[in-house]
Each structure stands twice: as structure tokens, then as C-alpha cells.
C-alpha positions as CSV (number, residue, x, y, z in Angstrom):
1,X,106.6,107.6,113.2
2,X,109.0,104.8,113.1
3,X,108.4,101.2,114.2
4,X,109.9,99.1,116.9
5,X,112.7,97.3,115.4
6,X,112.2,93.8,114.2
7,X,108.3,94.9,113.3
8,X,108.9,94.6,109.7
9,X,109.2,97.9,108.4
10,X,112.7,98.7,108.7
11,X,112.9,102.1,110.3
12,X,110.8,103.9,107.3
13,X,108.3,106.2,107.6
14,X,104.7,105.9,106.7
15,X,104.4,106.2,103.2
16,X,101.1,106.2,100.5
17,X,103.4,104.0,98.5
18,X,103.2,101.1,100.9
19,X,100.8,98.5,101.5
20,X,100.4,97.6,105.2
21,X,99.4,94.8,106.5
22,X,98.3,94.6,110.1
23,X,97.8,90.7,111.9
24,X,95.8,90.9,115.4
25,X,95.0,88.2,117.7
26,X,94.7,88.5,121.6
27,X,98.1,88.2,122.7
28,X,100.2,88.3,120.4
29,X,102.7,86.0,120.8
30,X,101.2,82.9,119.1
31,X,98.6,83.1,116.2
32,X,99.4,86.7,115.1
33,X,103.2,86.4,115.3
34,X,103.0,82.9,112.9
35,X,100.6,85.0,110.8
36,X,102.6,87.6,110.1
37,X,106.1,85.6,109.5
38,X,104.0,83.1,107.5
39,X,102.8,86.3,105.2
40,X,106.0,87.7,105.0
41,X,107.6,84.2,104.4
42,X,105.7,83.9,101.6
43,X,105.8,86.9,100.2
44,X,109.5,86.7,99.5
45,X,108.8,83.1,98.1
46,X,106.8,85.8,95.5
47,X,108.5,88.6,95.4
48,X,111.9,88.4,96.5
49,X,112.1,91.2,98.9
50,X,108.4,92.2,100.2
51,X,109.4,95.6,100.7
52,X,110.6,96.0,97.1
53,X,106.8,95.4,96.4
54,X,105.9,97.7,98.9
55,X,104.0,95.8,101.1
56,X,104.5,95.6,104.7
57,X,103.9,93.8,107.4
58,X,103.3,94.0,111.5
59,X,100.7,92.0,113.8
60,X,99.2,93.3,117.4
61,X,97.3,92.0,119.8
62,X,93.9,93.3,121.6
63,X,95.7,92.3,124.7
64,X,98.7,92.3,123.6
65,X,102.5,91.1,125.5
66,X,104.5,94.3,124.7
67,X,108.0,93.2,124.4
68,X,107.3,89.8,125.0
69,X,108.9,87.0,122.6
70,X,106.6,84.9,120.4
71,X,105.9,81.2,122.5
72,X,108.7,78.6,122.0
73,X,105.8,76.2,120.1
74,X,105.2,79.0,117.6
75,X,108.9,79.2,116.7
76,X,109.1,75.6,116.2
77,X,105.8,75.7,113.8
78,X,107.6,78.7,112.0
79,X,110.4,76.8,111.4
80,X,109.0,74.0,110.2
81,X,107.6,76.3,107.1
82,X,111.1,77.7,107.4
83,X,109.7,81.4,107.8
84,X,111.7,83.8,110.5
85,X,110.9,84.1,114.1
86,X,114.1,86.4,114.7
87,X,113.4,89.9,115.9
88,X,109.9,89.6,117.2
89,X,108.6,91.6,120.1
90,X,105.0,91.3,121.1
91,X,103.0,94.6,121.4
92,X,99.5,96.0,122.4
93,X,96.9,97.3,119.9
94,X,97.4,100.6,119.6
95,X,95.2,103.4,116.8
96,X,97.9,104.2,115.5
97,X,98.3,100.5,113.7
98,X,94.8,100.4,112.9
99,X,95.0,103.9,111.3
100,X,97.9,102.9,108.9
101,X,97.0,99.8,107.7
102,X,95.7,99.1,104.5
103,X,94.2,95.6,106.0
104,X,93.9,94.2,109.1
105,X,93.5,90.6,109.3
106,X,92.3,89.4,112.6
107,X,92.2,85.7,114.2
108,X,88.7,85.8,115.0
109,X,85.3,87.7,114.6
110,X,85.9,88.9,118.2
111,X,89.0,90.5,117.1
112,X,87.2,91.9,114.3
113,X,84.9,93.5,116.2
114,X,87.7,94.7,118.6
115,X,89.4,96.6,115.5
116,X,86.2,98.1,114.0
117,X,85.8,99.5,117.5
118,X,88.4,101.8,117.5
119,X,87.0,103.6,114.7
120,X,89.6,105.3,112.1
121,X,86.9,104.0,109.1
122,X,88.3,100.1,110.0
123,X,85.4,98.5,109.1
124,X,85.8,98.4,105.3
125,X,89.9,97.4,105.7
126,X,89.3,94.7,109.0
127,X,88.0,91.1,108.2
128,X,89.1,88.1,109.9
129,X,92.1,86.3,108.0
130,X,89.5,83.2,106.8
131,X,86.5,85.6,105.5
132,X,89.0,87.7,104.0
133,X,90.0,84.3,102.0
134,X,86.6,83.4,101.2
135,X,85.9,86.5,99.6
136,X,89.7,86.3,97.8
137,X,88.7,83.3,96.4
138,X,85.4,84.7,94.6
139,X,87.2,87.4,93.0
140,X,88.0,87.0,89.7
141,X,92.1,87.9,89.1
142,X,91.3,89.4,85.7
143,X,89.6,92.0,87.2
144,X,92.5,93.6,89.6
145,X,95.3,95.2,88.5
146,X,98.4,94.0,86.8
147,X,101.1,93.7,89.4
148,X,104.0,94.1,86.8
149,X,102.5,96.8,85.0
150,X,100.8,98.9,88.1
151,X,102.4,97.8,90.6
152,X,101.6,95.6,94.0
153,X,100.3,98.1,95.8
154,X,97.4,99.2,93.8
155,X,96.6,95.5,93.4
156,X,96.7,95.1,97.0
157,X,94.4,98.0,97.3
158,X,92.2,96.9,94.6
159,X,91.6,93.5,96.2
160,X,90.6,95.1,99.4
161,X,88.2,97.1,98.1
162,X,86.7,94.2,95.8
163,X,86.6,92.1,99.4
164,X,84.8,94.5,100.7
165,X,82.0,94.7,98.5
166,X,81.9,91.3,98.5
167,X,81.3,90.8,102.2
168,X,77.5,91.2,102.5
169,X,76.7,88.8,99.5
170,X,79.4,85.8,100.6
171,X,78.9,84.7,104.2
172,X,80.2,81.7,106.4
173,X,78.7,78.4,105.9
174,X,79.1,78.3,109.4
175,X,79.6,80.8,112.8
176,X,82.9,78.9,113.2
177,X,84.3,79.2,109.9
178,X,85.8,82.4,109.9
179,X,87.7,81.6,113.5
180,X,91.1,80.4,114.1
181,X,91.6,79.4,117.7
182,X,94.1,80.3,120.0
183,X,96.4,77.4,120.7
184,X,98.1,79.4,124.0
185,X,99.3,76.6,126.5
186,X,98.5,73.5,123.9
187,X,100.8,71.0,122.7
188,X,102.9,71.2,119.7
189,X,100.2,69.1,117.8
190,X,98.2,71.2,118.3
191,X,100.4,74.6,117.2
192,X,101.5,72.6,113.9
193,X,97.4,71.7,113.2
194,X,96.6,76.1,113.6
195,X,100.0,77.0,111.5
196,X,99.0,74.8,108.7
197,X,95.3,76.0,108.5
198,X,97.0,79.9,108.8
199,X,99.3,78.8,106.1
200,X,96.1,77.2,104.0
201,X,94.4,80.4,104.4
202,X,97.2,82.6,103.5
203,X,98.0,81.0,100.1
204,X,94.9,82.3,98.3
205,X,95.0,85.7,99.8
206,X,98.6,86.2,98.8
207,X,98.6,85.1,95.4
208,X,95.6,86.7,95.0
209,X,97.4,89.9,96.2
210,X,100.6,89.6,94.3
211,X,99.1,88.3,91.5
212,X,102.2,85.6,91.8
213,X,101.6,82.2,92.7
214,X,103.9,80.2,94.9
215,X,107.3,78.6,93.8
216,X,107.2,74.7,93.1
């Protein structure tokens, strides 16, 4: 099964080598779509080429536009981290992105729930993108595997798994803390203020997942 174009994965087929990434909001065509191009932004900041690392990445929405452009404001926040917006079409939640992805990082608890719903043994892969950074952060990189010597993708699997046991022992300080909101229809202050506190939340998560911190 190949992937719309412009999803990230470049016409290949699933593969046991590759680490997928899966972003879900409602819509998506704001907080998922700057989620995903933030990730894969950054990811060739650390790797170079994401895909030579194996990792992929494609976002969804529980309600999702299919074949709907991302909203103006969240090309404009984009930009200003000067990740890509070019090629993105909106699209619906489907099982067949929840059964390939390796994680699935969702805007809110709802969205969590949403995914863990559909079955396919989500539950263990499927937090929400700022519980998934709390937990990132309590791991200790010394006990994941080299990137350079085993490669990304057992890493990236590694650091799921270690999240995942995790999760009953570190919990929010707060019901809120784990949500980002949706800024549909707000101003541009407002999109800027939810794209830096995705990009805040991303850092951790993929450093701690390449095993590469940023440049400069």
C-alpha cells in the first residue's frame, strides 16, 4: 500500500525497517499538519535525510479534511521555523495508519482515546505528543540503543517501549497538561503561541529518539 503523495513516505511500501510516525488531531489541517512538518523539520536538522534514518512521517485527523490544504495561519507558523508546508493534503483517520505506525502522537487525551479505540494493539504505541515528552524526558539515554551503531530505528522502538512502561508511574501534574488546543479560526498570535509549545515538545522527544541533539 502506497501513500498519498506529499504524505511523507515517498511512494515506498511498508517496510519492518521503518519507523513510522503517525500525528492525529481533529481536523487535520492545523495542529497535526504543523506537527508533522515540525517533526520532519527537525529531523533533517538531525539527520540529514529522515528517510535515510528510516523514520517516517504522516499525521490524520479523527475528523479529518481529506484533500483539504493545511490553514493559511499554519503555513505562516511553519514558515517562521522554516519547516515545509508544500505537498500537504489533509486526510481522515483511517486503521490502516493506526496499524502501521510505530507511534502515534495525538493532540489531545480525546484523540488518544479516539486512536486506542480502533483497536490494532494502539494502546501501548498512542500517547498524546506532551505525555509522550514527559515520559521521554525520564528516560535515561544511556539505556536506549546506540543510533550509530544499531541504528535509528531500533532506538526509536526502544524509546517507545521504555515510554510505555513508564506511563502508569509518571502522570500529569495536571488534566490539562498533556492537551494542546486547537487554534482553528484564531488569530495568528494565537497559531505562533500552539507552534512554539509543539516545537517545545518535540525537541525532547526527537533527540531523545535520534539520539542527536539539535544544530546550534
Amino acid at each position: 500500500m502506497t501513500a498519498p503523495e506529499g504524505r511523507g513516505i515517498a511512494g515506498s511500501e511498508f517496510s519492518a525497517s521503518a519507523f513510522r510516525i503517525l500525528h492525529v488531531s481533529t481536523g487535520n489541517v492545523c495542529r497535526s499538519p504543523i506537527t508533522e512538518r515540525l517533526t520532519r523539520h527537525a529531523l533533517s536538522d538531525r539527520l540529514g535525510d529522515p528517510l535515510t534514518g528510516g523514520v517516517i512521517v504522516e499525521s490524520a485527523g479523527t475528523w479529518g479534511h481529506e484533500g483539504a490544504p493545511m490553514e493559511a495561519n499554519a503555513e505562516v507558523v511553519l514558515a517562521d521555523f522554516g519547516a515545509d508546508a508544500t505537498g500537504f493534503v489533509g486526510r481522515e483517520l483511517l486503521d490502516e495508519h493506526v496499524i502501521r505506525a510505530d507511534l502515534v502522537l495525538t493532540a489531545t487525551r480525546d484523540h488518544r482515546a479516539q486512536v486506542i479505540s480502533m483497536g490494532h494493539s494502539a494502546g501501548l504505541r498512542t500517547f498524546t505528543l506532551k505525555e509522550f515528552t514527559r515520559l521521554v524526558r525520564a528516560i535515561d539515554p544511556a539505556t536506549l540503543p546506540d543510533a550509530r551503531s544499531e541504528g535509528v530505528v531500533e532506538r526509536a522502538r526502544a524509546l517507545v517501549r521504555a515510554a510505555a512502561a513508564l506511563r502508569g508511574w509518571l502522570l500529569a501534574p495536571s488534566p490539562d497538561a498533556d492537551e494542546v488546543y486547537d487554534p482553528y479560526g484564531a488569530p495568528i498570535t494565537f497559531f505562533r503561541s500552539i507552534g512554539d509549545e509543539i516545537n517545545q515538545a518535540l525537541d525532547p522527544v526527537l533527540t531523545a529518539l535520534t539520539g542527536v541533539p539539535p544544530r546550534g
